[in-house]
N, C-alpha and C positions, 0 to 999 in steps of 0.2 A: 257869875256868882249869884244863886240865891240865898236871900238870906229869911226866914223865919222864924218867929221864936226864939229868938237870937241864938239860931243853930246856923250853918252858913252850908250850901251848897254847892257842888260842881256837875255840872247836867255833862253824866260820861257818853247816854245814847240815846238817841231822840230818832227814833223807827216809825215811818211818815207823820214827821212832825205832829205826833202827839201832845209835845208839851203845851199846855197852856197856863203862862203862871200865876194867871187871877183864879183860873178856874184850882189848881195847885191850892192857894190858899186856902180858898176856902171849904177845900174837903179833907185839908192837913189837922190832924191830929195833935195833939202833947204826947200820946201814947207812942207816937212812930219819935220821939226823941232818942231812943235809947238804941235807934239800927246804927249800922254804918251806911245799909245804903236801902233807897225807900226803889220799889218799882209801880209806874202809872200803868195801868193798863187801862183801854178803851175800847168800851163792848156797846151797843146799844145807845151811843149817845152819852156815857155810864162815866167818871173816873171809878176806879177802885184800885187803891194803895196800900201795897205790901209793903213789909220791913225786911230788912235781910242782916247778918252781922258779918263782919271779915273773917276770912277765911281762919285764921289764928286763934281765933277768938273762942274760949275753954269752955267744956260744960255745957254747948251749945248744939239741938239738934243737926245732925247733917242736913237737913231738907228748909232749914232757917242760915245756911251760909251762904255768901254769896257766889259760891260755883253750883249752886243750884237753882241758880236764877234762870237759866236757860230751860231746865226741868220744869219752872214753875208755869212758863208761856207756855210750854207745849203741853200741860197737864191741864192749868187752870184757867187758859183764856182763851178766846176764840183764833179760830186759828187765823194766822195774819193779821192778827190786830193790832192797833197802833200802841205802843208803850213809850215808853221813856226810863231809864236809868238814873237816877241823882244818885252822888257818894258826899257821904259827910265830910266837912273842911274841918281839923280841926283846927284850935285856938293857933296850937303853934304849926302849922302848916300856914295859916294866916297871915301870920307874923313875921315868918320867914318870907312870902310872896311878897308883904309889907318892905320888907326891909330890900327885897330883891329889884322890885322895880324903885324904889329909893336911891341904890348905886346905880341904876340904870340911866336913870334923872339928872345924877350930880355927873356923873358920867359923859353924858351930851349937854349938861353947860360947859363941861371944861374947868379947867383952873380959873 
């Protein structure tokens, strides 16, 4: 789990280990707060990070959803370069993981 901005993170693909999450910081935006899901691509040494929204998601161009993330590597990065996937946590996805490994906890103490 990443967290920034107090937005929370799940790194879904990491395509030769691209992630790096200092370097992540500090080229992270407030602007990319409002994706469902950010993609790192790495060109020259370079991050550069797009936004992407879920697939449901209304009133949204098709070319900004995320089954067009595959489109966007093969259009707008070089080819074979390393990327990475993040998908936004939300709050209660959180809360429920929270509470999940919680009975998992009380679980293997036993009664």
């Amino acid at each position: 789990m990443i967290t920034i901005d107090h937005m929370n993170f799940e790194l879904v693909e990491n395509y030769r280990d691209a992630f790096d999450e200092e370097i992540f910081i500090e080229k992270y935006s407030e602007l990319l707060n409002k994706y469902d899901y950010i993609v790192g691509d790495v060109g020259y040494e370079k991050l550069r990070l797009a936004g992407f929204y879920r697939n449901g998601k209304r009133k949204v161009e098709p070319d900004k959803r995320v089954n067009a993330i595959e489109e966007y590597l093969n259009e707008y990065c070089n080819f074979g370069c390393a990327y990475f996937i993040l998908r936004k946590v939300s709050k209660h996805e959180l809360q429920e993981q929270t509470e999940e490994s919680d009975e998992e906890v009380q679980e293997e103490a036993g009664p």
